[in-house]
C-alpha angles and dihedrals in degrees: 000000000000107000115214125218134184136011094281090050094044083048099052095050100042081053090047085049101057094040086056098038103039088235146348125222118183141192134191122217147172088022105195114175121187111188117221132249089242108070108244103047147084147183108221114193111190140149119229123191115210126194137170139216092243106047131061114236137009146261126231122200140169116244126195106196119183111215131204124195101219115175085342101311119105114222146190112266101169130353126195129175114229116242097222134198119267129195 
């Protein structure tokens, strides 16, 4: 697995993915944000559902993002997707 990293890269593959995909549409869900014991940080658990023009149907997937408050934006620090259990 390619990990991105910074604004030009996330850009790049978002733009790769809806060239390829004909469009992405993408929601966020179930937003849970636990703030950190240093001030200035959060952990932020959420699902997203992601679907294209070009395919039936969609993909869901969790998401654990660490934020970091820098000059009062917060910011993604790390972001992981969550295996999670099938059936």
């Amino acid at each position: 697995m390619h990990e991105v990293s910074g604004r030009d890269e996330i850009r790049q593959v978002v733009a790769l993915a809806q060239k390829l995909s004909g469009g992405l549409d993408v929601k966020v869900y179930d937003v849970v944000v636990t703030f950190g014991p240093q001030t200035g940080t959060a952990r932020v658990e959420l699902t997203a559902s992601m679907s294209s023009g070009k395919q039936e149907g969609f993909t869901a997937q969790e998401f654990a993002l660490q934020l970091v408050k820098r000059e009062g934006a917060w910011l993604i620090q790390r972001a992981e997707s969550v295996k999670t259990l099938r059936r």
